[in-house]
C-alpha positions as CSV (number, residue, x, y, z in Angstrom):
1,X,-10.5,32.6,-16.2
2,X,-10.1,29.2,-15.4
3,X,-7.6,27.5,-12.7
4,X,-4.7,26.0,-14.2
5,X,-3.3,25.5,-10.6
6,X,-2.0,21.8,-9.8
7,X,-3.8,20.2,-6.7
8,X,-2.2,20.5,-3.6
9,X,-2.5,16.2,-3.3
10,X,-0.4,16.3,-6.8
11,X,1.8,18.8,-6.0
12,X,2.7,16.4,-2.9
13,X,3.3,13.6,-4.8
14,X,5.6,15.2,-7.6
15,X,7.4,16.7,-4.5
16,X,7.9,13.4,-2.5
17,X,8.9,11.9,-6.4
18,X,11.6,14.1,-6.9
19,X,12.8,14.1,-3.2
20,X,13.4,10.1,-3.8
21,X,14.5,10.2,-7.3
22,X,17.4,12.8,-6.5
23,X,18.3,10.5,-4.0
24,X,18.1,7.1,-6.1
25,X,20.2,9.7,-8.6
26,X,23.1,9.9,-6.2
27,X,23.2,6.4,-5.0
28,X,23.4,5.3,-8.8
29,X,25.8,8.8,-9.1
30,X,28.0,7.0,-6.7
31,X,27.9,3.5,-7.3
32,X,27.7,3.6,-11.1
33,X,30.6,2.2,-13.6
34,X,31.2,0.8,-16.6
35,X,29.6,-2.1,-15.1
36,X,26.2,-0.6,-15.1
37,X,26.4,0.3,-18.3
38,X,27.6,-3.2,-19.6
39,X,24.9,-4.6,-17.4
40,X,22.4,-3.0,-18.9
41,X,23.2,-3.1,-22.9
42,X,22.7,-7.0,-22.2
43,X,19.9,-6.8,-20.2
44,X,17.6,-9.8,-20.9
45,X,14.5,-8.5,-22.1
46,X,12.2,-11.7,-21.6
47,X,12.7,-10.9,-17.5
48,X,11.6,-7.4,-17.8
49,X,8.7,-8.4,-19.9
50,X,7.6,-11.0,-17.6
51,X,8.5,-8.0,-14.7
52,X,5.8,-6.0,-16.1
53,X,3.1,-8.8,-16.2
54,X,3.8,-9.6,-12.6
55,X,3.0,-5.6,-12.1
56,X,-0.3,-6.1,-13.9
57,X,-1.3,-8.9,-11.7
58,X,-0.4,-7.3,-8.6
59,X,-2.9,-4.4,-9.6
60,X,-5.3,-7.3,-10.9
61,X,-5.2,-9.3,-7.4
62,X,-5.6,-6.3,-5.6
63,X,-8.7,-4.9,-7.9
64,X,-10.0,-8.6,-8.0
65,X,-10.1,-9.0,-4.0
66,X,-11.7,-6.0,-3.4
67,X,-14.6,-7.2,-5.9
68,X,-14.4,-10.1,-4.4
69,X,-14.9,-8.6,-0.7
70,X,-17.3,-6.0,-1.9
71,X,-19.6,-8.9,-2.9
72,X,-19.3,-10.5,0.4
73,X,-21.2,-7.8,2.5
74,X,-24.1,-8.4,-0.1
75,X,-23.0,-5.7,-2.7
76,X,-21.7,-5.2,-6.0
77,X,-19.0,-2.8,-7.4
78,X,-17.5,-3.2,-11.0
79,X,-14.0,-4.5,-11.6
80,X,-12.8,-1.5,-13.3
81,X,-13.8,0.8,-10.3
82,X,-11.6,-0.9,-8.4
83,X,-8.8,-0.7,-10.2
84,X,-9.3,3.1,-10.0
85,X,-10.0,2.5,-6.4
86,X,-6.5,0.4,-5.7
87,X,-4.4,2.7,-8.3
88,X,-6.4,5.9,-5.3
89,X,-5.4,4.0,-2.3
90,X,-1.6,3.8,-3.7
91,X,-1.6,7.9,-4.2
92,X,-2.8,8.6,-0.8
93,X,-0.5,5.6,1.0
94,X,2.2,7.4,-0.8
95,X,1.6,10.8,0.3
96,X,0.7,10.4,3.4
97,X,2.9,9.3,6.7
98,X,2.2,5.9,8.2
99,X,1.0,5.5,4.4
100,X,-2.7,6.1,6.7
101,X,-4.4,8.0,3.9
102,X,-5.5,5.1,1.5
103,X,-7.8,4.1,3.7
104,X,-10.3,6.4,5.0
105,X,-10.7,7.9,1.5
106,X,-11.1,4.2,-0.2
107,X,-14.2,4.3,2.2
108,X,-15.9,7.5,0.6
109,X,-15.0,6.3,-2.6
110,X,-16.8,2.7,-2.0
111,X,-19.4,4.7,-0.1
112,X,-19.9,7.1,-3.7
113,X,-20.2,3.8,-5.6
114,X,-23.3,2.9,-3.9
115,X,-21.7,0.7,-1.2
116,X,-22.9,1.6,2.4
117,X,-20.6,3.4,4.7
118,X,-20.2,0.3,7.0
119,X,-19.8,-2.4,4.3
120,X,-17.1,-0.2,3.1
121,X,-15.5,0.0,5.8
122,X,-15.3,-3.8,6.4
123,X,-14.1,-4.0,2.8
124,X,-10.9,-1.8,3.7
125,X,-10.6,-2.6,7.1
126,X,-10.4,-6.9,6.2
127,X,-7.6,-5.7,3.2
128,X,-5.6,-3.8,5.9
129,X,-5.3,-7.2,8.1
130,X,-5.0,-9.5,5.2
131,X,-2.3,-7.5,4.2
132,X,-1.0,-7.3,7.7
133,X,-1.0,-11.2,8.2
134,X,0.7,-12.0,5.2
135,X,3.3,-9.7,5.6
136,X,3.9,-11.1,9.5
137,X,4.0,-14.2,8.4
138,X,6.8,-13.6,6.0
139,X,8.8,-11.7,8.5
140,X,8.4,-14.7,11.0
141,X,9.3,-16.7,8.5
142,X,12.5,-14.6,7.9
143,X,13.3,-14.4,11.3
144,X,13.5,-17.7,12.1
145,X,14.9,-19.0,8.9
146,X,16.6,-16.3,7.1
147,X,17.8,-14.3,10.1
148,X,21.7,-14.3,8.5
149,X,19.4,-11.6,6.4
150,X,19.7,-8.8,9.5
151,X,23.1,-10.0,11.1
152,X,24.4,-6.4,9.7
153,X,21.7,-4.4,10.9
154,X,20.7,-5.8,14.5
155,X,18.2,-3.1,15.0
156,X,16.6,-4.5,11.9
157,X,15.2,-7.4,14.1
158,X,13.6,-4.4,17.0
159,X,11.9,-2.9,13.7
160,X,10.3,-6.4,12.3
161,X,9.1,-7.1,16.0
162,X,8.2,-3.4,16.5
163,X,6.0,-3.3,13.2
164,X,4.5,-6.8,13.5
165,X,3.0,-5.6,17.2
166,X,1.9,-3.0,15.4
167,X,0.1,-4.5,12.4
168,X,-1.5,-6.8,14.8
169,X,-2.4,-4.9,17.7
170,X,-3.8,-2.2,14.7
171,X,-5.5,-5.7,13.2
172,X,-6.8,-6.5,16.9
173,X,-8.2,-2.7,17.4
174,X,-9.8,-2.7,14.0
175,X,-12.1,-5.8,15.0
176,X,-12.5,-4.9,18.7
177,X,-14.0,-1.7,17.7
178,X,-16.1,-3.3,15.2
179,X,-17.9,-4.3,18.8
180,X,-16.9,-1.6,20.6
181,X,-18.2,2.0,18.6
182,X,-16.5,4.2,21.0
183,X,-13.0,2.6,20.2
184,X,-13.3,2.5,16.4
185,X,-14.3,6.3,16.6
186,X,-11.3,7.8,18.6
187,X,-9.1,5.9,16.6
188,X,-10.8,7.1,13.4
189,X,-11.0,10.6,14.7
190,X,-6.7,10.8,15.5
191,X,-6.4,9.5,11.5
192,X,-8.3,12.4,10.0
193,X,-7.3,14.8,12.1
194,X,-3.5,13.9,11.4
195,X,-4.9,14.2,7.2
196,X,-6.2,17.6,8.9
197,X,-3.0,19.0,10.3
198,X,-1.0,17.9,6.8
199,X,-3.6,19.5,4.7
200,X,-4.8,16.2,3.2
201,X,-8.5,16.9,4.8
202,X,-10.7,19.5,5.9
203,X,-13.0,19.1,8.2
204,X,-12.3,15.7,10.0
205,X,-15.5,16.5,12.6
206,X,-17.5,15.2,9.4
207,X,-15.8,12.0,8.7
208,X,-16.4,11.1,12.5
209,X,-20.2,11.9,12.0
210,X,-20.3,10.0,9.2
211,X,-18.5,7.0,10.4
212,X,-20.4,6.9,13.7
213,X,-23.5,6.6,11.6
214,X,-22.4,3.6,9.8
215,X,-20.4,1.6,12.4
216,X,-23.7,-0.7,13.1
217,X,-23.4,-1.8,9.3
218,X,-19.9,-2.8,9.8
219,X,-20.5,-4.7,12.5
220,X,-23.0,-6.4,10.7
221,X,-21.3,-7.4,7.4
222,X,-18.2,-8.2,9.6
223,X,-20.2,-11.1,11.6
224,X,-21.5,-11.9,7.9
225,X,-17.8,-12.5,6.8
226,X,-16.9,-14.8,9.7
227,X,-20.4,-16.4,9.6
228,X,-22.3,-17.8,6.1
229,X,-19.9,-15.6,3.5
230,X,-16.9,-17.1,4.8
231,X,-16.1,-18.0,1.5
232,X,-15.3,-14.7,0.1
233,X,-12.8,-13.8,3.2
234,X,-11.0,-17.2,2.3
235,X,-11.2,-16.0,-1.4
236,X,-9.8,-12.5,-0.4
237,X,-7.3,-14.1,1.6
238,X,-5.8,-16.4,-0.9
239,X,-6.1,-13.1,-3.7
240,X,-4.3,-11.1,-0.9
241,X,-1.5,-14.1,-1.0
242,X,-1.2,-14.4,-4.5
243,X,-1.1,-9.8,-4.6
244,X,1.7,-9.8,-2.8
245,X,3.8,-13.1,-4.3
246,X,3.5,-11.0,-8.1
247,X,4.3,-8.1,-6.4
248,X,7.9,-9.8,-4.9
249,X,8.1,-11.4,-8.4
250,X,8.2,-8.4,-10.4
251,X,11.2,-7.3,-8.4
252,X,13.3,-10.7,-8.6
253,X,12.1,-10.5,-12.3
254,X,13.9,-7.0,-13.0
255,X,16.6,-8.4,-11.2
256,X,16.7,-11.5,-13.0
257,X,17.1,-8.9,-16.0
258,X,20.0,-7.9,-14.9
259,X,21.6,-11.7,-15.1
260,X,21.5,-11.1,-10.9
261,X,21.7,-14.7,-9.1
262,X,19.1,-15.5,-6.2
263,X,16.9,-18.1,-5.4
264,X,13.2,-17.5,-5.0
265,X,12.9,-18.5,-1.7
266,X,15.5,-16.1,-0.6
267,X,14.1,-13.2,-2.9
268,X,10.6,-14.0,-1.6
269,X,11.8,-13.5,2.0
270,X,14.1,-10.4,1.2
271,X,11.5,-8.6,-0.3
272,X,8.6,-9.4,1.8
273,X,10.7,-8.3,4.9
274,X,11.3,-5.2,2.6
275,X,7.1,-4.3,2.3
276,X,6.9,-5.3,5.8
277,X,9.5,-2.8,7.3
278,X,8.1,0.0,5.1
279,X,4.6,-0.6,6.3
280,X,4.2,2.1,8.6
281,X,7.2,4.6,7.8
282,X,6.9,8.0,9.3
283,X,8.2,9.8,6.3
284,X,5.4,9.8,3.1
285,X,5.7,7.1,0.6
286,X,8.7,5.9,3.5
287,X,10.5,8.2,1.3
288,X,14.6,8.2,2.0
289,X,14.1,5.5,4.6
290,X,12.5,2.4,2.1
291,X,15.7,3.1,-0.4
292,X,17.9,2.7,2.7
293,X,16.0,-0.4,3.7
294,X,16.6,-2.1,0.5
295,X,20.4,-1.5,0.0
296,X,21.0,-2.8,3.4
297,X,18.4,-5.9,2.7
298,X,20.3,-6.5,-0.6
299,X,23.5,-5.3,-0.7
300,X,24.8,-8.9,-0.4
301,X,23.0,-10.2,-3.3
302,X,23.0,-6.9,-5.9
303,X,26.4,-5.8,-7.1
304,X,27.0,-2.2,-5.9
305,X,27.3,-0.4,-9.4
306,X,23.6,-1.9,-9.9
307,X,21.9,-1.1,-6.6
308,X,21.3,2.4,-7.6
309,X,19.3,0.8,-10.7
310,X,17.4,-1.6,-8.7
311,X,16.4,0.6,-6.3
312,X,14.7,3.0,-9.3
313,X,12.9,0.0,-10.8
314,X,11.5,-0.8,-7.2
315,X,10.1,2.3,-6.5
316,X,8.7,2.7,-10.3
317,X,7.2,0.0,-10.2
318,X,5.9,-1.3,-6.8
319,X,5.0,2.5,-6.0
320,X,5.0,5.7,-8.5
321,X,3.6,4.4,-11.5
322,X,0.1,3.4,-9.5
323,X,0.5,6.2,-7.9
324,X,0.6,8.8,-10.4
325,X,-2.6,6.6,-12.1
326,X,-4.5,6.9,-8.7
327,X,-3.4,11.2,-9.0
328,X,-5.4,11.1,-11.9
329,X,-8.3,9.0,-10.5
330,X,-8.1,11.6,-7.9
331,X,-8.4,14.6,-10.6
332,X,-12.3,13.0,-10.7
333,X,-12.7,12.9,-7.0
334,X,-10.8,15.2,-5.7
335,X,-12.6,18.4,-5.3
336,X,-15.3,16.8,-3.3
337,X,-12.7,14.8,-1.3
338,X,-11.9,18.4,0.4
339,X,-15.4,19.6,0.6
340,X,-16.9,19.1,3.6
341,X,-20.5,20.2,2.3
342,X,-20.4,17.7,-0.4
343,X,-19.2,15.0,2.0
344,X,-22.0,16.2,4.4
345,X,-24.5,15.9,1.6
346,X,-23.7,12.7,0.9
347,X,-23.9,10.9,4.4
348,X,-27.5,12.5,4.4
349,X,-28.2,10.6,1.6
């Protein structure tokens, strides 16, 4: 008979969805009037339109760098693999704490599309710091020039400080160990065997092998990077740049939609402090915390019987609806993702 039984991975991520959509229900159970529905019976439909585009360029950027990277340490991947491969990283960010299990399965996957273990893990590695140094810079940025932004919340300012040492000290480890095998291999080792402890992997003692073998080639097609193929990390920098801007656009467009009045320059800093304090939640997905983050980021520009609304088409958007693609990318992958014999076969390979 065969096994009808949902994935444990799945079953995570339906959990963690209804966990944060009964509590987006009882902020909007709470804050909702006759307002909200006024609001949105005249919702202007040309911003949610241009909303969704911004979604599918977010997802394009982010497929598009990773081609572009790929290429860099000498090899090739197609485009639409990596769109699988982003929509695979989002499901495992999502159900994972510290959002830490995108990226040591986006390495197997690169690895099962023909792209060595240690190009690979330059690929993901360079789109973690990219990432990282884009998002610092916009909290600098909002520090210095938007600080008015945090005057409610002072701890808010300890936790942009706290999780840009972070992002850069994790930026700075990354790249030492690169040079330092030892380093890169501990730290590796506590990641999988936190997956191990949450059921997310089985058998981290064979990731560890298998990176070990293949740190020499990251070294390798990291020197390539900052030596003659330059051009690509400048390429996946600026992709990395433009990812993030259609990703803050999409949510000033929904909130556009809504007929909701602020600038760019102050949505653009809002909402990149908003992905930067999320980064590296303890709770999967930064579930409960990230909807507290936004109403207190934006409950001086979003009227209170719509910030229940906004919140949903954030978390939609930016989050579940890749996410539950990447569930069924994993449906392909998944059964060997939690083998370790299949996982061992390959590295022999």
């Amino acid at each position: 008979m065969k096994n009808t039984r949902i994935p444990v991975n799945i079953q995570r991520l339906i959990v963690i969805t209804l966990l944060s959509f009964l509590l987006i229900g009882g902020i909007i159970y709470f804050t909702a009037n006759r307002q909200t529905v006024a609001s949105i019976r005249n919702i202007k439909v040309n911003f949610m339109l241009l909303g969704l585009l911004f979604y599918f360029l977010e997802f394009s950027f982010d497929a598009i760098r990773t081609k572009v990277l790929v290429k860099g340490t000498g090899h090739k991947i197609k485009l639409f693999e990596c769109y699988k491969l982003v929509a695979f990283q989002v499901f495992f960010d999502l159900i994972t704490p510290f959002s830490f299990g995108g990226q040591p399965f986006q390495i197997y996957i690169l690895h099962k599309k023909k792209v060595p273990g240690g190009s690979a893990t330059t690929v993901v590695i360079t789109k973690l710091i990219l990432g990282g140094l884009v998002l610092t810079g916009i909290a600098i940025w909002a520090l210095i020039f938007y600080s008015h932004i945090f005057a409610g919340v002072p701890i808010f300012k300890f936790f942009v400080k706290l999780t840009g040492i972070i992002l850069l000290g994790a930026s700075a480890l990354f790249i030492a160990g690169l040079y330092t095998p030892r380093v890169t291999a501990w730290f590796l080792t506590v990641i999988f065997k936190v997956l191990w402890k949450i059921k997310i992997m089985k058998h981290p003692d064979v990731y560890k092998k298998k990176v070990l073998k293949h740190l020499i080639l990251a070294r390798e097609s990291f020197d390539g990077f900052i030596g003659h193929r330059v051009r690509y990390l400048l390429i996946g920098t600026i992709l990395t740049i433009f990812m993030f801007l259609s990703l803050i656009m999409m949510i000033l467009s929904f909130l556009w939609g809504f007929n909701i009045q602020l600038d760019i320059l102050t949505g653009i800093t809002i909402t990149g402090s908003l992905l930067f304090l999320i980064t590296f939640m303890p709770t999967p997905g930064s579930s409960g915390l990230g909807e507290g983050i936004f109403y207190l980021l934006y409950r001086d520009y979003v009227p209170s019987h719509l910030i229940g609304v906004a919140i949903f088409l954030w978390r939609f958007f930016a989050q579940y609806l890749t996410a539950f693609i990447g569930a069924v990318v994993t449906g392909h992958y998944g059964s060997e993702l939690l083998s370790a014999k299949k996982i061992s076969d390959t590295s022999e390979k």
